[in-house]
N, C-alpha and C positions, 0 to 999 in steps of 0.2 A: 413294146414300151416298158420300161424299168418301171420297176415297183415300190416307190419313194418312199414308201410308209415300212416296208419294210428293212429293221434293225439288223446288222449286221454285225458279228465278232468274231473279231481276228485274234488268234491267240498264238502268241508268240514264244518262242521257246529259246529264250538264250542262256550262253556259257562261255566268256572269253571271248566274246566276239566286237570288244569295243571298236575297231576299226570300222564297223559296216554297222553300227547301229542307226548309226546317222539318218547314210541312205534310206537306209531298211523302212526307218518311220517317216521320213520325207515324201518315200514314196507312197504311201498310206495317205499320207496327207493331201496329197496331189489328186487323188483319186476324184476323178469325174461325177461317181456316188457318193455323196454325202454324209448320209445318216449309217453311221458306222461308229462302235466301239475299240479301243485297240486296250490287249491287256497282254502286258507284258510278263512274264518269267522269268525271272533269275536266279539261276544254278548254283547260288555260293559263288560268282566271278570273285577273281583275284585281281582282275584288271580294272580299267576304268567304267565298265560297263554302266553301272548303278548311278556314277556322275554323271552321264553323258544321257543316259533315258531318264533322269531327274528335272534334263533341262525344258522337255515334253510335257505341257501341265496340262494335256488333255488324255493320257497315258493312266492307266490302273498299274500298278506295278505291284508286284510278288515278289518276296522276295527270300529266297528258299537259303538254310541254312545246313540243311543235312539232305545228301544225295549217295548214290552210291557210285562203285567205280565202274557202272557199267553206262556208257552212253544211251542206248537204245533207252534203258530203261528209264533212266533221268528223261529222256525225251518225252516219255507216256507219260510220264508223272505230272512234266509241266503242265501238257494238254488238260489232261485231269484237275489239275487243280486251276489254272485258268478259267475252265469251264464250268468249274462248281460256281464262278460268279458273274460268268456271262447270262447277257440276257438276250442277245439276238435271235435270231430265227434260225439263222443260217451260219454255221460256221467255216472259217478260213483260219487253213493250218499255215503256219508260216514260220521257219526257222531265221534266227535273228541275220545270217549273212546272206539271206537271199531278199529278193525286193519284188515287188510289185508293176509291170507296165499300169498306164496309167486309167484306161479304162478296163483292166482287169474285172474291177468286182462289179459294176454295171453290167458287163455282158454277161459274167456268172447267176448275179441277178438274171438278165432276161431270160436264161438259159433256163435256169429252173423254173420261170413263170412258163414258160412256153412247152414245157415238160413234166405237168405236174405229178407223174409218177417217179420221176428221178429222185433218190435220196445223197446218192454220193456223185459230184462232178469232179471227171479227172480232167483240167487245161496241159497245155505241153510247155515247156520247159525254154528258153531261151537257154545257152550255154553259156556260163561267163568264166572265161581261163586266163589269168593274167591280163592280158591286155584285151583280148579276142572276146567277142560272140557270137555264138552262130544259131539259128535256129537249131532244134531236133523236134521230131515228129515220129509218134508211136507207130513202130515197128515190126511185122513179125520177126520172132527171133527162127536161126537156125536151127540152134535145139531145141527143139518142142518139146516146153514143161507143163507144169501145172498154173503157170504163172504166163499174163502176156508181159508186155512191157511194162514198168514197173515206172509210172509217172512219179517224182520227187517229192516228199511230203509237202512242200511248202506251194505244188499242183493240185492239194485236195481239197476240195469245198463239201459237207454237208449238212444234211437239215439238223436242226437241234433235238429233236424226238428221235431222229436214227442214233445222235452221236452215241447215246448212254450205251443203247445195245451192240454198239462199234468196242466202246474201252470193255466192257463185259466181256466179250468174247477173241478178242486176241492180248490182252496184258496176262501174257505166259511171261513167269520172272526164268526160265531155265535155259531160254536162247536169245543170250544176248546180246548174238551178234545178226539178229532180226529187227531189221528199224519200221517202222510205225509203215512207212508204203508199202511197203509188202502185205504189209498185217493187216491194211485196211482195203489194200489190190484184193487179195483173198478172200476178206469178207464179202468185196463188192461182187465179186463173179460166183460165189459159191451159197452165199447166204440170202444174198438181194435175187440174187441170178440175175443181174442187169450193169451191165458195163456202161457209164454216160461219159463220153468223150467231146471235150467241147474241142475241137481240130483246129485251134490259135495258141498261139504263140504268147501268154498272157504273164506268165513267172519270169523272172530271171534268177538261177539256179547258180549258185557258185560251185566252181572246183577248184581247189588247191593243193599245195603239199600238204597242204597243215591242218585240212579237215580228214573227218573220217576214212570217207570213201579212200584216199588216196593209199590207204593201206590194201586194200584190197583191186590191187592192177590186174587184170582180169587175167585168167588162167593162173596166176602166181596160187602158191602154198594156203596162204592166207582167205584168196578168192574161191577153190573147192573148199576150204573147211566151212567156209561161211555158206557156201551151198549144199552141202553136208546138212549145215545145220535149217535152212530154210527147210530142206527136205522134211526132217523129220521134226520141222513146228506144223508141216500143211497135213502129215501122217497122226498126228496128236490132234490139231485144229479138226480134222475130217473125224475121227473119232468119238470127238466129245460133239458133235454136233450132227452125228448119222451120216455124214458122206459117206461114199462110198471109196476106197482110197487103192488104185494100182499101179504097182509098182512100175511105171515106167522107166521108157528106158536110158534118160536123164538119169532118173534114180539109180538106176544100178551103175551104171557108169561112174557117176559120183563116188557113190560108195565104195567102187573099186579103187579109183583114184587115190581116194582118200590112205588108203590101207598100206600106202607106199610113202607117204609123204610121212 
């Protein structure tokens, strides 16, 4: 049974994404859960973004004027400062082009009453590509890394007493082509030592040309150096926190790669 009393904050992270803001907070609103905050971020847009989440008068908005040229990092930042004035219990990360099914945050609710040592819930990803959606559902990968599947940031829910110790420990400014799910996959398996997998289908996840990911087509140039670079934030992360860190053989492989490209 959901837990009514408890407040809920969704912190949203946008930049140029006035097309899907719409959805984005429609779908929030929709939500079967009630008693929910939504606190928006805005990156310096150039677009119509700040018109169109103005027309939301139940919305906190932020509204940032200096950012840097690194996406990842702008991404922490929003979270961060979103969060300095949330008040929920429980927080939901949410990038502004991706949306919410509709009892998403009810079941994440039940999920954590029903688990009360869970501090971070990863849900799975609905796909949305142009016209298409498909489910996906957490995977093992082929090459076995340090990392399992790497569920979507706007996939992570956690308590508000974890989050502090969450941005403390992965906002490294020197890999910035490392976005916030990995940062926080890593924490959850290494630091928590507890992986909570809520196995629905609860996000819907954008892909396009025009977002990030798309630069990085897997195996392509772009996709080893970025895993180049995951490598060695998990070899820095393990360090500054006593893990213990070997070189597997993802890693060296990588690293080979790398050395050609």
């Amino acid at each position: 049974m959901v837990q009514k009393n408890i407040l809920v904050s969704i912190l949203i992270a946008n930049y140029n994404n006035s097309q899907h803001i719409k959805q984005c907070i429609e779908s929030l609103n929709s939500q079967t859960y009630k008693n929910l905050e939504i606190i928006f971020f805005d990156d310096n847009s150039s677009d119509k973004s700040l018109d169109i989440i103005k027309k939301f008068t139940k919305v906190k908005i932020i509204e940032n004027k200096i950012q840097t040229k690194f996406g990842s990092l702008n991404q922490i930042n929003a979270f961060k400062k979103a969060f300095e004035i949330s008040k929920g219990d429980l927080i939901f990360l949410l990038d502004s082009d991706d949306y919410f099914e509709k009892e998403k945050i009810g079941k994440v609710v039940d999920y954590f009453d029903n688990n009360k040592q869970a501090k971070i819930v990863f849900d799975c990803p609905f796909i949305v590509r142009d016209n298409d959606i498909y489910a996906e559902r957490a995977k093992d990968k082929f090459l076995k890394t340090y990392w399992p599947y790497i569920h979507p940031t706007s996939c992570i829910s956690i308590k508000k007493d974890c989050f502090n110790e969450v941005l403390n420990l992965i906002s490294y400014e020197d890999y910035t082509d490392v976005w916030s799910d990995l940062r926080i996959c890593l924490f959850s398996k290494y630091i928590l030592k507890d992986f909570h997998i809520l196995n629905e289908n609860l996000t819907f996840y954008r892909k396009s040309s025009s977002n990030v990911s798309s630069k990085f087509k897997k195996f392509s140039k772009n996709w080893w150096k970025r895993r180049k670079q995951a490598h060695q934030f998990f070899k820095k992360f393990s360090e500054d926190n006593g893990l213990y860190f070997n070189k597997n053989f993802d890693f060296l492989i990588t690293k080979i790669i790398c050395k050609f490209l």
